[in-house]
PDB file of N, H, CA, C and O in Angstrom:
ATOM      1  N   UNK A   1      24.793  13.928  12.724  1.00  0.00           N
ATOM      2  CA  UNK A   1      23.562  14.039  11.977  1.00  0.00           C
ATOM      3  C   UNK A   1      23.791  13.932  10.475  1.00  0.00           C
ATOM      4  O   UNK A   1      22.847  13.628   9.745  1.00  0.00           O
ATOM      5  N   UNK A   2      24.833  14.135  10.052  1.00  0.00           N
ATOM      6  H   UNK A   2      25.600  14.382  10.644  1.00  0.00           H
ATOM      7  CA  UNK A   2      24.980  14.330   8.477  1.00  0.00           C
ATOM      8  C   UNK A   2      25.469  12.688   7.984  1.00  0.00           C
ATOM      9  O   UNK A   2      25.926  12.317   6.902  1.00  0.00           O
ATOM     10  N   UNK A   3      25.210  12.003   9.078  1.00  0.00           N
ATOM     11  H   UNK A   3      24.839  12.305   9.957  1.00  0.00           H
ATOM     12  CA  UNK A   3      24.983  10.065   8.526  1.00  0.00           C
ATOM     13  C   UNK A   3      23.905  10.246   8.370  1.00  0.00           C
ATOM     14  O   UNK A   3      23.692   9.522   7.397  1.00  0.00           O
ATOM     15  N   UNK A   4      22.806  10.793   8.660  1.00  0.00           N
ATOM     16  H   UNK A   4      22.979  11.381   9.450  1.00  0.00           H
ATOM     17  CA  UNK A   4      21.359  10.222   8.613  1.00  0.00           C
ATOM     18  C   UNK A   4      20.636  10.722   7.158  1.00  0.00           C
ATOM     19  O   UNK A   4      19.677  10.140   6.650  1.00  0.00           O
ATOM     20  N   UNK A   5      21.374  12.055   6.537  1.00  0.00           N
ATOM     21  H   UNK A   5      22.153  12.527   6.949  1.00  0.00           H
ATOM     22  CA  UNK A   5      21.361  12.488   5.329  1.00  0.00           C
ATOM     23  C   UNK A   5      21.942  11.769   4.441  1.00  0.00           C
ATOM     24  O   UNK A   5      21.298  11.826   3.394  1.00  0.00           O
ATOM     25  N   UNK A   6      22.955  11.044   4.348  1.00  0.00           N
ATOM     26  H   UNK A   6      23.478  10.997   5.199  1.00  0.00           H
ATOM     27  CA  UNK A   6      23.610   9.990   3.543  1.00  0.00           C
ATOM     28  C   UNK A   6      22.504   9.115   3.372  1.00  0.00           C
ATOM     29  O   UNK A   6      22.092   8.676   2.298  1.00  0.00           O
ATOM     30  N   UNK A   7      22.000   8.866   4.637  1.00  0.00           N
ATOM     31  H   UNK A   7      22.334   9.222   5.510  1.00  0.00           H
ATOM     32  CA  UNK A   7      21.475   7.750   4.228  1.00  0.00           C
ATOM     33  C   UNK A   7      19.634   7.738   3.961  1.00  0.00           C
ATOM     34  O   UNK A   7      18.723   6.934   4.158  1.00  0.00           O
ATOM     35  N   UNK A   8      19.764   9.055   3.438  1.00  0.00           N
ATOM     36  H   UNK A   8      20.504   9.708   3.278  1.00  0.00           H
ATOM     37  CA  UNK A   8      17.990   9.083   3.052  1.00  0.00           C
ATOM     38  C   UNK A   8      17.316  10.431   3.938  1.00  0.00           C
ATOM     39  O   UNK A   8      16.645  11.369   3.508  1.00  0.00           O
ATOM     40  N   UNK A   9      17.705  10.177   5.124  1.00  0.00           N
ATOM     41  H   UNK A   9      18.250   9.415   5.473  1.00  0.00           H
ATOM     42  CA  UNK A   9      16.899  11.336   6.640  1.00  0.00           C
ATOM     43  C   UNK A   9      17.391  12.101   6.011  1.00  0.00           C
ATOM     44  O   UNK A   9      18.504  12.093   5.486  1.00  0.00           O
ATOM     45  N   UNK A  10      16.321  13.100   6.001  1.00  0.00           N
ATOM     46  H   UNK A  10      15.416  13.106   6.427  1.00  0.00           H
ATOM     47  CA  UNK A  10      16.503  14.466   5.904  1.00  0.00           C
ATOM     48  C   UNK A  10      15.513  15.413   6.969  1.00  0.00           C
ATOM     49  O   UNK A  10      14.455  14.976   7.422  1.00  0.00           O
ATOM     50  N   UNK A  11      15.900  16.395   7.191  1.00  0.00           N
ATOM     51  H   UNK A  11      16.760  16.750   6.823  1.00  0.00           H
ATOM     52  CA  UNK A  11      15.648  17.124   8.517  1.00  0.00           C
ATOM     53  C   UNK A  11      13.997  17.322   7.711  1.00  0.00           C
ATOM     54  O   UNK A  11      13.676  17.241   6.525  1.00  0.00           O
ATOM     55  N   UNK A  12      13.036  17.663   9.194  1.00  0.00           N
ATOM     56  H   UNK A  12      13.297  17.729  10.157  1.00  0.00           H
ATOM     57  CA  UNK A  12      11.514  17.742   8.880  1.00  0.00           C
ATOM     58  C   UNK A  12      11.261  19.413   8.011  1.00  0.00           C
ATOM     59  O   UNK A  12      10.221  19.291   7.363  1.00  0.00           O
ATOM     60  N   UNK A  13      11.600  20.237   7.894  1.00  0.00           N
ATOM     61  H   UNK A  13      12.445  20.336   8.421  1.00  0.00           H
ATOM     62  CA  UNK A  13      11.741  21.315   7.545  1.00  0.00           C
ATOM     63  C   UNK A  13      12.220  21.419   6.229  1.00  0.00           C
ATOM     64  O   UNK A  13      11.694  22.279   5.522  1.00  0.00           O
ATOM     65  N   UNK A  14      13.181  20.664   5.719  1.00  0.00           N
ATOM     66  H   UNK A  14      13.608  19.966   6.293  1.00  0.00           H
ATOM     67  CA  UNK A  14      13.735  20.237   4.623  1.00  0.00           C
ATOM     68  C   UNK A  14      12.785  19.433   3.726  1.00  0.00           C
ATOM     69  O   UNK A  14      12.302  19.847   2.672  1.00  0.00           O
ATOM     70  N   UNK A  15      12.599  18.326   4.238  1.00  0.00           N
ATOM     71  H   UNK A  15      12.992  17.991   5.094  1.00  0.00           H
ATOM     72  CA  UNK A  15      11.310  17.677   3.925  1.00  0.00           C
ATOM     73  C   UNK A  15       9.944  18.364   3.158  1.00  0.00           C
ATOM     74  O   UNK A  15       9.612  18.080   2.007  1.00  0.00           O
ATOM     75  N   UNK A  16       9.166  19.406   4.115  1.00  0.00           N
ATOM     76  H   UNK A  16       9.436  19.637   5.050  1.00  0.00           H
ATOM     77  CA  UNK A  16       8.520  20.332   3.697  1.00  0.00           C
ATOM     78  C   UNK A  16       8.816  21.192   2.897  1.00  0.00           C
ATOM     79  O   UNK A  16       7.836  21.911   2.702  1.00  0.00           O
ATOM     80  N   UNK A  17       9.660  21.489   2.334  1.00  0.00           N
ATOM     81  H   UNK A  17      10.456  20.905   2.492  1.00  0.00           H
ATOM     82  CA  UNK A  17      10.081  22.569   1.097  1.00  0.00           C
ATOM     83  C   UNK A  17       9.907  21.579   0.322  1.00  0.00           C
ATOM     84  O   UNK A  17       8.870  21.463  -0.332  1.00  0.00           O
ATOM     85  N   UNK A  18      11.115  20.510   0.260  1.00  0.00           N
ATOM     86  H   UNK A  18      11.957  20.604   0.791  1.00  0.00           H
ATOM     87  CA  UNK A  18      10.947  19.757  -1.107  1.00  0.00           C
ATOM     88  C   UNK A  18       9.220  19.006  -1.167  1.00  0.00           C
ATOM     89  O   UNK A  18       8.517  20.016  -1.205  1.00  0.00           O
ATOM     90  N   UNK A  19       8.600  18.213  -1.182  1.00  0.00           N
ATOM     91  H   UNK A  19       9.171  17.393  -1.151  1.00  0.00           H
ATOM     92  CA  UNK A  19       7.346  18.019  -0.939  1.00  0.00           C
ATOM     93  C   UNK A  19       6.405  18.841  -1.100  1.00  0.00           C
ATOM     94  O   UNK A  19       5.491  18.658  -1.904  1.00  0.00           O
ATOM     95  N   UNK A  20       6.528  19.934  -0.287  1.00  0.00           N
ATOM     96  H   UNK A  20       7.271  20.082   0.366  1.00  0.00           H
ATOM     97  CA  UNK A  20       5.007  21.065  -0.142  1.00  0.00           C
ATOM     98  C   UNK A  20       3.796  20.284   0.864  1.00  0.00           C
ATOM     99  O   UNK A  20       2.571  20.392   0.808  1.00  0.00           O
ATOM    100  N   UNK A  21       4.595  19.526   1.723  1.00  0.00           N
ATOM    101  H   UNK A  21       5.590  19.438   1.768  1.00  0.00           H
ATOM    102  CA  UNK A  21       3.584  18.676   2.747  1.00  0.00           C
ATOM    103  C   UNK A  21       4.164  19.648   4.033  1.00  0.00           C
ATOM    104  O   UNK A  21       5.376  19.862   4.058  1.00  0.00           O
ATOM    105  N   UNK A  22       3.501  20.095   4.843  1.00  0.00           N
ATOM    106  H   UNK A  22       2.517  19.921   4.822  1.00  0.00           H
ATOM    107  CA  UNK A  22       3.678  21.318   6.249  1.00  0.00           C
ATOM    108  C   UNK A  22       4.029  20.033   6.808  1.00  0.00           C
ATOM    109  O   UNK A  22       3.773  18.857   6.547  1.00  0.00           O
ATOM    110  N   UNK A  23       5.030  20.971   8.086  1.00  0.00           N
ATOM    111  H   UNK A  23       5.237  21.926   8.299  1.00  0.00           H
ATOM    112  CA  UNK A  23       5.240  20.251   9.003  1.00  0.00           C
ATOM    113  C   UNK A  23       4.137  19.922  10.283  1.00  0.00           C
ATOM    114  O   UNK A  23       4.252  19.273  11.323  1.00  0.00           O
ATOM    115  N   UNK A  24       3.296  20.505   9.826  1.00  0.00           N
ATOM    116  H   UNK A  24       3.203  21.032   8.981  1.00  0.00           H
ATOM    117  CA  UNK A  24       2.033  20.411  10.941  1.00  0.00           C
ATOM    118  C   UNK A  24       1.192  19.092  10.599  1.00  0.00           C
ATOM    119  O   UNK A  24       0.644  18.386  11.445  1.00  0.00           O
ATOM    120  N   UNK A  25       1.184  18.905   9.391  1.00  0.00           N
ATOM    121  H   UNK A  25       1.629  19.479   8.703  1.00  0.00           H
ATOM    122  CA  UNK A  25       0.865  17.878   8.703  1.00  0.00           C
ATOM    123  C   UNK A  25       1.528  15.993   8.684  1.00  0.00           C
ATOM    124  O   UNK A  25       0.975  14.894   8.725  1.00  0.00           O
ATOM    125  N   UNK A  26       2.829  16.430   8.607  1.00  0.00           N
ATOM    126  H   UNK A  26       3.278  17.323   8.574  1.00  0.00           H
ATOM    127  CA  UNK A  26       3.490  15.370   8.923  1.00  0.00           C
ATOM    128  C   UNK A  26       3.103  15.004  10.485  1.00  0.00           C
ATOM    129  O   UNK A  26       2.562  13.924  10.722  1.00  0.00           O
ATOM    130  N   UNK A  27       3.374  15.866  11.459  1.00  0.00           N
ATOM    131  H   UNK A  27       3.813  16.743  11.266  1.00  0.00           H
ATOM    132  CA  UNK A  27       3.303  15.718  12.725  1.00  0.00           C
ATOM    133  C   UNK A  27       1.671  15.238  12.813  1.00  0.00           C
ATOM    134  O   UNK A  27       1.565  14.392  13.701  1.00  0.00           O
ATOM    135  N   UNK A  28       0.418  15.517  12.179  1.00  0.00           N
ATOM    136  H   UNK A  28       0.504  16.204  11.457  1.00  0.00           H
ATOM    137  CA  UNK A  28      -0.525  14.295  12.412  1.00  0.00           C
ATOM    138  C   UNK A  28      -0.796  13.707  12.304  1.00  0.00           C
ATOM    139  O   UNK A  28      -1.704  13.127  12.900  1.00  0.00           O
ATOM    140  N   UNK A  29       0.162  13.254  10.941  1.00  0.00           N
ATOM    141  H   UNK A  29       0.899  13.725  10.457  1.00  0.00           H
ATOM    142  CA  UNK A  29      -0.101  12.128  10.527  1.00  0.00           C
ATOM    143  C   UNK A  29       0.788  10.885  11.389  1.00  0.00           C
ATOM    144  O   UNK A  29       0.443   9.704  11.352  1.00  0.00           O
ATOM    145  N   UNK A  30       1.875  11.341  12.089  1.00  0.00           N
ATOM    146  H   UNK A  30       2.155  12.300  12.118  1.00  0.00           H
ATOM    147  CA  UNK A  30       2.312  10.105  12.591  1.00  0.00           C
ATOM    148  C   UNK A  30       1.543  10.050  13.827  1.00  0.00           C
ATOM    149  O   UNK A  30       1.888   9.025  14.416  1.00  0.00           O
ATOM    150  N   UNK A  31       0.324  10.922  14.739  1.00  0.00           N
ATOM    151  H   UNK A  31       0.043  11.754  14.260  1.00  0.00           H
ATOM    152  CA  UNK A  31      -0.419  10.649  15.218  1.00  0.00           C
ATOM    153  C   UNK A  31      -1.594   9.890  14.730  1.00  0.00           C
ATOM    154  O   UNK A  31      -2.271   9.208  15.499  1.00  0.00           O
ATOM    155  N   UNK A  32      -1.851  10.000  13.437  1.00  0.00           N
ATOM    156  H   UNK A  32      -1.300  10.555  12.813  1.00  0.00           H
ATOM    157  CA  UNK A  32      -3.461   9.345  13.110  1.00  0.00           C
ATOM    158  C   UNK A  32      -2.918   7.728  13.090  1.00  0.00           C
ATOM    159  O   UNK A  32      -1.757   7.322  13.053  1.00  0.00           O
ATOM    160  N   UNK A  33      -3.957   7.102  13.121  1.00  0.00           N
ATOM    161  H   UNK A  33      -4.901   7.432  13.151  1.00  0.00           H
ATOM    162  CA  UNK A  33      -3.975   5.453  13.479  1.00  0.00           C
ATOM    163  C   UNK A  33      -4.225   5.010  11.447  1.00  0.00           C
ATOM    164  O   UNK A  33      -3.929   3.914  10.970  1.00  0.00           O
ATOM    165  N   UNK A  34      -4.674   5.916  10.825  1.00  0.00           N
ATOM    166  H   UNK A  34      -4.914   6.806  11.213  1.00  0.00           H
ATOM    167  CA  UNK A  34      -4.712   4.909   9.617  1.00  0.00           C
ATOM    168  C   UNK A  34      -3.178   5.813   8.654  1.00  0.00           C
ATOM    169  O   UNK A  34      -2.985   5.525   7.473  1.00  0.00           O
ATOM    170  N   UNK A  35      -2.366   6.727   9.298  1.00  0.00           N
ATOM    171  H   UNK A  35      -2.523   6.961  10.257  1.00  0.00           H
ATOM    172  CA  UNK A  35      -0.863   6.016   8.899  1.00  0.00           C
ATOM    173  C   UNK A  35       0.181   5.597   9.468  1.00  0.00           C
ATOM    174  O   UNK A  35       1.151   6.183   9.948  1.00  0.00           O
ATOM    175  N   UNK A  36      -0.151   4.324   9.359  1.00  0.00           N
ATOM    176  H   UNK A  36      -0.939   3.847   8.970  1.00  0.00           H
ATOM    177  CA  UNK A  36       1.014   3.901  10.218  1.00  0.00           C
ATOM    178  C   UNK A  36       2.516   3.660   9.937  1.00  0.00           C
ATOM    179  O   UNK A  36       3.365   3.214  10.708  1.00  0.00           O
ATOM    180  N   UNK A  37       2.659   4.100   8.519  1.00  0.00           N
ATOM    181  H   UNK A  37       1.969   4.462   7.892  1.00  0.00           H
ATOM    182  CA  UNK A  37       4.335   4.395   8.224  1.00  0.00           C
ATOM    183  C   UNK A  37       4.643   5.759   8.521  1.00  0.00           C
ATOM    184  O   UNK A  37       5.708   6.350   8.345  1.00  0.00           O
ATOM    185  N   UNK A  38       3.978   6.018   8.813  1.00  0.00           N
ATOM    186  H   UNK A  38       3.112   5.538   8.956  1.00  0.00           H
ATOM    187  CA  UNK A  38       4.302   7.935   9.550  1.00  0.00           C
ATOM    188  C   UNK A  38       4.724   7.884  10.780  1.00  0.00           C
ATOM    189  O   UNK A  38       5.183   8.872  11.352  1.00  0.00           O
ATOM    190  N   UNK A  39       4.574   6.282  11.526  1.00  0.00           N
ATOM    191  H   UNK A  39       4.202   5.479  11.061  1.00  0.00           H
ATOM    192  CA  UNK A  39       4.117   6.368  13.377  1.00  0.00           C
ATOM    193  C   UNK A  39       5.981   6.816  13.782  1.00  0.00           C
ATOM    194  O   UNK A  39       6.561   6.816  12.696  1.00  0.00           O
ATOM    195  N   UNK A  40       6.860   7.120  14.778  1.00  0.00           N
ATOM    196  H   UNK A  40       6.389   7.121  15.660  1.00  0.00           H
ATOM    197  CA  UNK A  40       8.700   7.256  14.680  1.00  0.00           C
ATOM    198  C   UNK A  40       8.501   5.708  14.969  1.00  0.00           C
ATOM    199  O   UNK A  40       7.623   4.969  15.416  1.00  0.00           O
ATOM    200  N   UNK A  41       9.803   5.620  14.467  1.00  0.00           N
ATOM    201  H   UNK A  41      10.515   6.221  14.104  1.00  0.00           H
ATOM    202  CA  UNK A  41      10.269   4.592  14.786  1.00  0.00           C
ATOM    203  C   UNK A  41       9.293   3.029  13.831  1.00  0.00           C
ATOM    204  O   UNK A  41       9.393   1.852  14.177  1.00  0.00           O
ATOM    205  N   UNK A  42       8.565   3.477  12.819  1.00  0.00           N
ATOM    206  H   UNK A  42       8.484   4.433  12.537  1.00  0.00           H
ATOM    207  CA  UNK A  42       7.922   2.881  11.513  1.00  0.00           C
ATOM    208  C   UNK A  42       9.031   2.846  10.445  1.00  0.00           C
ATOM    209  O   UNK A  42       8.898   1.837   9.754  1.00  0.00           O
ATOM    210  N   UNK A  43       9.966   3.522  10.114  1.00  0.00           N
ATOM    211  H   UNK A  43      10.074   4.342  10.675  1.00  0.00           H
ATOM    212  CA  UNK A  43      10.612   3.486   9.285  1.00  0.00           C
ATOM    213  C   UNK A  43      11.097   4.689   8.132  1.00  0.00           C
ATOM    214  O   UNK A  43      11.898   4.648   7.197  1.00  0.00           O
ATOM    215  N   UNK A  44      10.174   5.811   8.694  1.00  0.00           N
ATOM    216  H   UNK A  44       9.523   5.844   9.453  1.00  0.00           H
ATOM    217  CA  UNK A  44       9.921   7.079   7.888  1.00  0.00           C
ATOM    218  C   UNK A  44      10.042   8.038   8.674  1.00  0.00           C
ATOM    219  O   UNK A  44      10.671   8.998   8.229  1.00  0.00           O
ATOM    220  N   UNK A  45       9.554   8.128   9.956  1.00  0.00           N
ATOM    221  H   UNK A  45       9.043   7.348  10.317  1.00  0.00           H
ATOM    222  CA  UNK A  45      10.144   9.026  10.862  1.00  0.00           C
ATOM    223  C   UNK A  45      10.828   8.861  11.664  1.00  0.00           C
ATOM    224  O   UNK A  45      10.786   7.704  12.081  1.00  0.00           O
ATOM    225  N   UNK A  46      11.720   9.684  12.296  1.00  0.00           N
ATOM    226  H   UNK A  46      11.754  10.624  11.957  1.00  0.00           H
ATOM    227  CA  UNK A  46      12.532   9.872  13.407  1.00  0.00           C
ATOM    228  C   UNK A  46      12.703  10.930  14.204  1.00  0.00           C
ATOM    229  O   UNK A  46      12.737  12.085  13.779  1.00  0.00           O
ATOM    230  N   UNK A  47      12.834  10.569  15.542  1.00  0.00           N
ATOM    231  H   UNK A  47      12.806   9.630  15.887  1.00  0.00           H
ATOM    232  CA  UNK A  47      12.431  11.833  16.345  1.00  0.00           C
ATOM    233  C   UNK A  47      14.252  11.732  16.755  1.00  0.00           C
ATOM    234  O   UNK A  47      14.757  10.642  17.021  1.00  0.00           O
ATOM    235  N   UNK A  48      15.007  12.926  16.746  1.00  0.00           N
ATOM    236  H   UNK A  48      14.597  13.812  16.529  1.00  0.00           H
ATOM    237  CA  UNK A  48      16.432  12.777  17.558  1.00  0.00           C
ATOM    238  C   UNK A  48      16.530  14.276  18.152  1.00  0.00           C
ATOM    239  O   UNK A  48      15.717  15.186  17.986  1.00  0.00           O
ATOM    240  N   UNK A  49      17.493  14.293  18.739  1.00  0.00           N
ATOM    241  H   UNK A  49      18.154  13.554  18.873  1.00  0.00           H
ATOM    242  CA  UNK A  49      17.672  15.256  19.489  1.00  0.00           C
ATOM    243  C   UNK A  49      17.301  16.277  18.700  1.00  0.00           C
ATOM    244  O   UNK A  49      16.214  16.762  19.014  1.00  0.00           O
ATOM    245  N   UNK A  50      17.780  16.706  17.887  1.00  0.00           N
ATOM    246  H   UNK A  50      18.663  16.312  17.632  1.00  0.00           H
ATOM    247  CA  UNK A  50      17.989  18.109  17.297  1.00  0.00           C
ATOM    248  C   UNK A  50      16.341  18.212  16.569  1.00  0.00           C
ATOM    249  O   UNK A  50      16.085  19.328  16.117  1.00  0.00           O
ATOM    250  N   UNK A  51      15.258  17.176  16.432  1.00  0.00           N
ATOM    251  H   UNK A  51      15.466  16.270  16.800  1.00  0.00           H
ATOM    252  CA  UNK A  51      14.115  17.364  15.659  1.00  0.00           C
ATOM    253  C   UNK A  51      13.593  16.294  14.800  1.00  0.00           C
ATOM    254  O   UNK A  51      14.157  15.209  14.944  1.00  0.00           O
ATOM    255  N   UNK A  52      12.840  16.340  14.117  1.00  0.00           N
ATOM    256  H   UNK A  52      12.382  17.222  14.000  1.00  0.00           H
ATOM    257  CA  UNK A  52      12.479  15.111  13.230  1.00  0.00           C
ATOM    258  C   UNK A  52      12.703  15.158  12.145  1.00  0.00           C
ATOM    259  O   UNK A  52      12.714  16.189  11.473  1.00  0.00           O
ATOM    260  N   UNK A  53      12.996  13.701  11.639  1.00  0.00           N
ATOM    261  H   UNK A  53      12.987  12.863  12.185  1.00  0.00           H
ATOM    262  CA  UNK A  53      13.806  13.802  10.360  1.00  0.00           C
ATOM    263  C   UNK A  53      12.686  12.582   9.433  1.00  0.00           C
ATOM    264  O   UNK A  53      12.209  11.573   9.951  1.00  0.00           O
ATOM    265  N   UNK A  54      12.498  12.962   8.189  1.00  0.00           N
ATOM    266  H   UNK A  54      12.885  13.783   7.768  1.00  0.00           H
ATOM    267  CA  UNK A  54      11.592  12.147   7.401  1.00  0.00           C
ATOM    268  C   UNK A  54      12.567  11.120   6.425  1.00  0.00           C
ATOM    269  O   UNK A  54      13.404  11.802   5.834  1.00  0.00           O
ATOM    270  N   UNK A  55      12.655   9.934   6.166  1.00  0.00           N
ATOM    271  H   UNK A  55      11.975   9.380   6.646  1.00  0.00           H
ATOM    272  CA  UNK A  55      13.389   9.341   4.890  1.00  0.00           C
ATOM    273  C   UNK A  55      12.811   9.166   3.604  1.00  0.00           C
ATOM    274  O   UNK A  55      12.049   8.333   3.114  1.00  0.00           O
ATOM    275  N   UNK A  56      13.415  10.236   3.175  1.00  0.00           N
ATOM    276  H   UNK A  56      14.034  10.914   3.573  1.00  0.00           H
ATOM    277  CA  UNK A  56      12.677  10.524   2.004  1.00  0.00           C
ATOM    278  C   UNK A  56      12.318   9.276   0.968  1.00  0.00           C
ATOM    279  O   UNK A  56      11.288   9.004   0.351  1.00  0.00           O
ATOM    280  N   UNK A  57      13.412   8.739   1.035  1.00  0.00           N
ATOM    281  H   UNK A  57      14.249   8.960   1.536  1.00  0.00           H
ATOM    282  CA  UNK A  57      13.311   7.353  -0.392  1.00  0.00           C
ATOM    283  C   UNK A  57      11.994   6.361   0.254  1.00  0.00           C
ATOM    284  O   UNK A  57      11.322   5.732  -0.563  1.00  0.00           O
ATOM    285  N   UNK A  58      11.656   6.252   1.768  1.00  0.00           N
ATOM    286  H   UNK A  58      12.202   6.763   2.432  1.00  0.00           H
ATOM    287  CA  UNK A  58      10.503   5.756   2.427  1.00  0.00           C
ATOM    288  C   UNK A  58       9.733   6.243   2.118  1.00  0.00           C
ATOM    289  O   UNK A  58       8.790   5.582   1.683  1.00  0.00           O
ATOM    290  N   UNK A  59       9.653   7.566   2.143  1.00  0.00           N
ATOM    291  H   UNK A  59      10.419   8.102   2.497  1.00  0.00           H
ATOM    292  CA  UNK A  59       8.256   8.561   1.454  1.00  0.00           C
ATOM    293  C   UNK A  59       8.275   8.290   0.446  1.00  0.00           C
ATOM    294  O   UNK A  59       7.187   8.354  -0.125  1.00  0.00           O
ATOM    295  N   UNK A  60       9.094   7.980  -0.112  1.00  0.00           N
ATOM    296  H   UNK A  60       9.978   7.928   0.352  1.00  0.00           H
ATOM    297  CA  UNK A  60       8.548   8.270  -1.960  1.00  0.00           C
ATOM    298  C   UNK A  60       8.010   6.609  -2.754  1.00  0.00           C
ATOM    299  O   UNK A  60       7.558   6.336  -3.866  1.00  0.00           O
ATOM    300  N   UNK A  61       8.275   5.946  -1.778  1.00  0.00           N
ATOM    301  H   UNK A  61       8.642   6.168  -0.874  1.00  0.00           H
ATOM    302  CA  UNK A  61       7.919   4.398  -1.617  1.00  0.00           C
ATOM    303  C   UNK A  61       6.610   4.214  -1.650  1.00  0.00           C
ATOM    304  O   UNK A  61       5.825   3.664  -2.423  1.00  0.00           O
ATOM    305  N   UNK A  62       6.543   4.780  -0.664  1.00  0.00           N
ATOM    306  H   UNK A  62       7.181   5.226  -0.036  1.00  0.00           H
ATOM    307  CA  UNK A  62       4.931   4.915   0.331  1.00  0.00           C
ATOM    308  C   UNK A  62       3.844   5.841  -0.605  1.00  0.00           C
ATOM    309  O   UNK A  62       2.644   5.591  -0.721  1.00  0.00           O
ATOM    310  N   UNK A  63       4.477   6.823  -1.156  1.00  0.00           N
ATOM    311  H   UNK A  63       5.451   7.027  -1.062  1.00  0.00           H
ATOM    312  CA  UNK A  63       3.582   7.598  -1.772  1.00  0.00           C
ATOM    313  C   UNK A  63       3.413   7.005  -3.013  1.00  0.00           C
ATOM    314  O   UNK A  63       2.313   7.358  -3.440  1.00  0.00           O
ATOM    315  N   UNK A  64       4.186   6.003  -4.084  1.00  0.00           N
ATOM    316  H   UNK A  64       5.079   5.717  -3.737  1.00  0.00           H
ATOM    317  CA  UNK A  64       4.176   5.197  -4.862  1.00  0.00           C
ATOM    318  C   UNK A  64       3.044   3.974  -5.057  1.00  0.00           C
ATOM    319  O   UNK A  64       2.641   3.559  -6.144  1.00  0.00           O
ATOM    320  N   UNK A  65       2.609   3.473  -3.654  1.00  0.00           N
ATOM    321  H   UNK A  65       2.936   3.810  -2.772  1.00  0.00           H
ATOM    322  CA  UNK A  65       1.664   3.018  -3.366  1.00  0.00           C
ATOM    323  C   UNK A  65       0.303   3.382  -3.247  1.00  0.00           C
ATOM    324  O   UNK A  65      -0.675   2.777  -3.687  1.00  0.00           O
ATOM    325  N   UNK A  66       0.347   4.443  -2.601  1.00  0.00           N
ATOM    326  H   UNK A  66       1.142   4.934  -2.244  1.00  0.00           H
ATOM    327  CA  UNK A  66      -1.288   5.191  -2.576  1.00  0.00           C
ATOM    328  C   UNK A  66      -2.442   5.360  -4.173  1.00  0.00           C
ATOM    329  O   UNK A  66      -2.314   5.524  -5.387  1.00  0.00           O
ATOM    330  N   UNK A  67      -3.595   5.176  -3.088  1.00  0.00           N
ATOM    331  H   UNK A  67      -3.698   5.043  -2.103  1.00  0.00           H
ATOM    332  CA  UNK A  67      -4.308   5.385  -4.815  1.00  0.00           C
ATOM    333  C   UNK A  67      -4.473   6.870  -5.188  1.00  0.00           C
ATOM    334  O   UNK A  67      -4.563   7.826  -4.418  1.00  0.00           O
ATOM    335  N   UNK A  68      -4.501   6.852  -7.015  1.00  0.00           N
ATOM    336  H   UNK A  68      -4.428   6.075  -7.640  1.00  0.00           H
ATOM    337  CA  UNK A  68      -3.980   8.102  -7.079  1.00  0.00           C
ATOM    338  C   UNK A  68      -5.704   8.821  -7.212  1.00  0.00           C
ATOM    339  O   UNK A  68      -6.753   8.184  -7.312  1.00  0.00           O
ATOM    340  N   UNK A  69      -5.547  10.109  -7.175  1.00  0.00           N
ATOM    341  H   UNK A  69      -4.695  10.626  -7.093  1.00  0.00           H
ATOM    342  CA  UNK A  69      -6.688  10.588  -6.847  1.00  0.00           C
ATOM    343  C   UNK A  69      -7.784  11.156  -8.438  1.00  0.00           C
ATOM    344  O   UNK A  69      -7.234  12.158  -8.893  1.00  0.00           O
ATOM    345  N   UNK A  70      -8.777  10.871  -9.101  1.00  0.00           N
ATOM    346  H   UNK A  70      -9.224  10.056  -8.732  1.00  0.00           H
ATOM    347  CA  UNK A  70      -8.993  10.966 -10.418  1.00  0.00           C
ATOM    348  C   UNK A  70      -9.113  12.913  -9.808  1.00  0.00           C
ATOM    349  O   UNK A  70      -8.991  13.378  -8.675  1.00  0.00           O
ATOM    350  N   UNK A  71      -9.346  13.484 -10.918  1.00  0.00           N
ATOM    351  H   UNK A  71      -9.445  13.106 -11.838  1.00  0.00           H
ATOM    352  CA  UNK A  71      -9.690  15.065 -10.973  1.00  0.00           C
ATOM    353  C   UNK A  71     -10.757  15.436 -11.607  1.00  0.00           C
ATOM    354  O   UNK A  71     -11.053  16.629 -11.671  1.00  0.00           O
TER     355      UNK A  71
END
């Protein structure tokens, strides 16, 4: 597991601290149909034995893109 951290994956729990996005959250979003870089096996998540792992530099890609929200 500590290749998949080299290379970006970081465990889903981990993820949620750094971020401040719940893991309950992640988990619907790779259910909802309008994100589909959330879906496993999209490029951002991964489901492996031990749990799901998010790639962060994918997230931060992805979130780079979104429109930003006025206040």
């Amino acid at each position: 597991m500590e290749t998949y951290v080299k290379l970006g994956w970081i465990k889903l729990s981990a993820f949620a601290k750094l971020t401040g996005i719940s893991e309950i959250a992640v988990k619907r979003r790779k259910e909802n149909v309008n994100y589909p870089a959330w879906r496993v096996g999209a490029g951002m998540v991964k489901l492996l034995r031990d749990g799901h792992y998010v790639n962060y530099e994918e997230y931060l890609k992805w979130a780079e893109k979104q429109p930003s929200v006025a206040a």
